[in-house]
N, C-alpha and C positions, 0 to 999 in steps of 0.2 A: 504494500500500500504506500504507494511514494506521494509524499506530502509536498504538490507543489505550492509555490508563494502566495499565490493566487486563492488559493485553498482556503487560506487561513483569515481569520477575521480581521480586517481592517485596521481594527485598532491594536490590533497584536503582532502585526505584519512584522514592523520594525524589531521589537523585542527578539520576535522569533529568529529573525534573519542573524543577529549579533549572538544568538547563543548556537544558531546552528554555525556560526564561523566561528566562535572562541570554545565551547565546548560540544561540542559535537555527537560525544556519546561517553559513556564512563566505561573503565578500566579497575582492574583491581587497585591498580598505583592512587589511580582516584578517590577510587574507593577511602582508600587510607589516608590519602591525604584530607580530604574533606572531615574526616575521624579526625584527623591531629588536629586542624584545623576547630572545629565544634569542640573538644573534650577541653583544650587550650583556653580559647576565648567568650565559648559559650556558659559553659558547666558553671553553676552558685551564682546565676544571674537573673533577676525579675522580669529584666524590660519595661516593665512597666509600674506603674505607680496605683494604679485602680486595683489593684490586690494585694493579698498577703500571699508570702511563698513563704515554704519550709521545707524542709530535705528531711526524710524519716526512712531509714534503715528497717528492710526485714529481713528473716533467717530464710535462706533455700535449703532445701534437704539436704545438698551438700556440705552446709554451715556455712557457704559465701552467703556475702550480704548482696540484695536485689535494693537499690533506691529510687525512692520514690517523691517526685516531687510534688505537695500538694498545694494547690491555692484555694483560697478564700476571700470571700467578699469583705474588702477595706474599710466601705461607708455603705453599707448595705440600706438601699431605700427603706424608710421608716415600719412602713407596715409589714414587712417580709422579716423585721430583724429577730423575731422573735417566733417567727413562722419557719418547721424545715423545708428543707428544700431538696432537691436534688442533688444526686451524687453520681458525676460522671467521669467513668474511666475513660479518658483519654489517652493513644496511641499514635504516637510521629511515624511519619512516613519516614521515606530514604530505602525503598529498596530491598528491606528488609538488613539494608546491608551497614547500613550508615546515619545517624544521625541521635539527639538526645532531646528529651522532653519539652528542656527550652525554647529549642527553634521553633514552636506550636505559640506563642507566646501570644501571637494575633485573633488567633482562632480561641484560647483559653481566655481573654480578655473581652470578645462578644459574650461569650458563651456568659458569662461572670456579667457582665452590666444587661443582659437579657432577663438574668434569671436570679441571681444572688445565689447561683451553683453552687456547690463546691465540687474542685476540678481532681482528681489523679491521675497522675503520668508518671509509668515507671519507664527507666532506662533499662528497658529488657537490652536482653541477649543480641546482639548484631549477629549475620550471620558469617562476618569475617573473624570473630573469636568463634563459633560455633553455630553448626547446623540447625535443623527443623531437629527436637520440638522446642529448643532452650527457651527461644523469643515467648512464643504460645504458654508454656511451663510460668515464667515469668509473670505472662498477661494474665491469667488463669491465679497466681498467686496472688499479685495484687488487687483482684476484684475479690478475692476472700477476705483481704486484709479489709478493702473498705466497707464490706458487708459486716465485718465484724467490729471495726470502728464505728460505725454510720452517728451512735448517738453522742459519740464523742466530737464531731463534728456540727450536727444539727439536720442530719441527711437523712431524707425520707427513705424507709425501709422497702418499700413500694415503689420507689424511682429511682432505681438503678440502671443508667442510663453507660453504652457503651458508642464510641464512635473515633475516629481516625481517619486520615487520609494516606491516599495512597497505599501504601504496603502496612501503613497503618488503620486504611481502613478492609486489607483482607485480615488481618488479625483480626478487626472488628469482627469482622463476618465468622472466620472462624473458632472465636470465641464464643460468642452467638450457639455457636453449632454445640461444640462442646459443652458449655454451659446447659442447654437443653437436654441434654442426651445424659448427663451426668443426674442432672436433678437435682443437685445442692445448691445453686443461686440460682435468682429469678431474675431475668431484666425485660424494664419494662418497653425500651427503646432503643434503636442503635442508628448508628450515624455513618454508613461506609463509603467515605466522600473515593469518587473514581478509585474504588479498591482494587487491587493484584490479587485475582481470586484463582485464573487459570495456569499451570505449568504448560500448556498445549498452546501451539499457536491459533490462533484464530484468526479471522477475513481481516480485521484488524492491526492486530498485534505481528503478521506474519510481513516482513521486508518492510519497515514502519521507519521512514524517518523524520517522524517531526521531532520540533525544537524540546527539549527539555528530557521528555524520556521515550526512547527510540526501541526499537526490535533488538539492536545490540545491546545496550544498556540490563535490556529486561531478559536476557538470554542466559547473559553472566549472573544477573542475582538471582534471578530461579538455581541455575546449578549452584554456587553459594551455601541458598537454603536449603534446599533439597541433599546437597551432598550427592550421596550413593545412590540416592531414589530419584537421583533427577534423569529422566526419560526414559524412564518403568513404567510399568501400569502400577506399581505398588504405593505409587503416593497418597498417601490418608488425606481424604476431604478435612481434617483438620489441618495439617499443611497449603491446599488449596483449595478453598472450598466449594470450586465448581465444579468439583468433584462429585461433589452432594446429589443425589435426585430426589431427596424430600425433603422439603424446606417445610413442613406444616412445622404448627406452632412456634416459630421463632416469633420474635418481639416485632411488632410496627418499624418499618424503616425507610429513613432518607439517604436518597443520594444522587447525587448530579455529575455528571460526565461531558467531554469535549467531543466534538462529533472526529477530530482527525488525530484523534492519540489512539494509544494501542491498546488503552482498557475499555475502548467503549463498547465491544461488542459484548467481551465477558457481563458487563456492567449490565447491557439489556437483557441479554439471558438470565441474569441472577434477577432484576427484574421481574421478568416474567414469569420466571419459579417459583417466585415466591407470591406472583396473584394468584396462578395457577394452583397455588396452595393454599391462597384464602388469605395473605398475609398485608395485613393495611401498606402503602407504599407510597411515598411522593417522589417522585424521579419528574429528572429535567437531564436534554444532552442541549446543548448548547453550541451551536452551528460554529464550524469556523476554529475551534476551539483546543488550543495542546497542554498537555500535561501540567496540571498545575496551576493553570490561565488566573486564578481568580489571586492568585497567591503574585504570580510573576507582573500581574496587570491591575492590581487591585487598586489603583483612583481610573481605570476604564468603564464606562459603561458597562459593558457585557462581565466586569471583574465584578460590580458593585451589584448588578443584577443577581449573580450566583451569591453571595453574600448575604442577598436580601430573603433571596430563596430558602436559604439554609437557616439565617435565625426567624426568620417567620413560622418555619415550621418546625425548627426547635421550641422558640413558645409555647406551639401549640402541643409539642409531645409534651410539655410544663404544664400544660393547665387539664389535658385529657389524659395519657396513657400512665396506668396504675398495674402493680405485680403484686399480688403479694409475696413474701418470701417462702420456700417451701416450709421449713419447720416452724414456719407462724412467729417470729421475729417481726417485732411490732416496735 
């Protein structure tokens, strides 16, 4: 699927054109660098001022520490301060390969003056220290932790809300899955903005070179994750979760897609899977559009539209969609 200029939305044109000339596609070298780079400058940092951050330590089975970074509402609007609220696990994109909670700081910051959330983001597993399931293992731990926190925060036991972008939002999806299938947490919502759900090429995803994340790029981080299992048929729909053929009972879910990047097609089909299964859904692809668009474009039109998309109908998972928790944790 060769992404000419033309293709591409207008206002994204130029953007697209300087990242397909300066980066072109990642490499493992990248990979690492972009880690030196985030671990260096990023890591024990707010960005912002509208919330409170803190860094909290949990044990993995192995006795390393997984951290976790949580925010909370700073100057939470008057009538909400004393009302719980929502408790959403948040997950960074990057590939599955690269990146730390921080870099989400934009996206943790609507979410936080929409709702008077409270946010988690742990720094799971990359898949350049380690393969599929560390990352998931990780994701899976920390939404124990917050279930079991919740009233230590002010977090409704009933709105547990999961979401991510990118390869942070197939974790979303796979988490989702898991979570389901396991029966010890209940969520009531998930967020899987253009998620990495397929290892398989698809119409899409196959000979892909738009600006930002290309057919190369996603080639090398599926094998990455995957390791050994990468182009097997053995890889677990917890690994990729379009893998799945029954999506009933998963949680209501948003998400919004670029019509000329490589995840849109996986995107429609999960989609579809999940009507097909009865499962509430607001989806938008958004014409013109590469990997990331709203993140790379965000004072553009079509950047500020996906934005508007996404916390309108975040609100609304705020004000309607309820879980309760399996063992009646109230």
């Amino acid at each position: 699927m060769h992404i000419a200029r033309q293709m591409i939305n207008p206002e994204l044109r130029a953007r697209g054109t300087l990242i397909r000339f300066f980066w072109p596609s990642f490499s493992l070298r990248k990979f690492r660098f972009c880690n030196a780079v985030l671990d260096k400058f990023g890591k024990d940092h707010a960005f912002s001022k509208s919330f409170s951050y803190e860094q909290v330590y949990i044990p993995r089975n192995d006795g390393s520490l997984l951290r976790l970074c949580v925010y909370t509402p700073k100057n939470a609007i008057p009538e909400r301060r004393h009302t719980p609220v929502p408790g959403l696990l948040w997950l960074h994109g990057g590939g599955y390969a690269i990146g730390i909670p921080e870099q989400d700081y934009l996206f943790i910051e609507r979410f936080i003056e929409a709702s008077d959330c409270v946010v988690v983001s742990p720094d799971y597993t990359r898949s350049v220290d380690a393969p599929y399931p560390a990352a998931l293992d990780d994701c899976y731990l920390a939404l124990r932790w917050l279930k079991e926190h919740w009233i230590d925060y002010g977090v409704r036991s009933d709105q547990l809300f999961v979401g991510g972008d990118s390869a942070g939002g197939g974790l979303a999806a796979a988490l989702c899955l898991y979570a389901r299938d396991k029966g010890e947490i209940s969520i009531a919502f998930q967020m899987p903005l253009y998620p990495m759900l397929d290892d398989r090429p698809t119409g899409s995803s196959l000979s892909n070179d738009a600006p930002v994340w290309n057919t190369v790029s996603n080639d090398l981080a599926w094998k990455l994750y995957l390791g050994e299992l990468f182009g097997t048929e053995h890889v677990p729909k917890y690994a990729a979760p379009a893998r799945e053929t029954d999506y009933a009972g998963l949680p209501p879910t948003l998400t919004f897609v670029g019509s000329v990047e490589p995840f849109r097609d996986e995107t429609i089909q999960y989609v579809e899977m999940l009507r097909d299964a009865g499962v509430e859904t607001a989806f938008q692809v958004y014409d013109g559009c590469f990997h990331a668009f709203e993140l790379v474009g965000r004072r553009t039109d079509i950047g500020r539209q996906a934005i508007e998309f996404l916390i309108s109908g975040f609100k609304h998972a705020v004000a309607t969609y309820r879980k309760a928790q399996p063992d009646g944790d109230t």
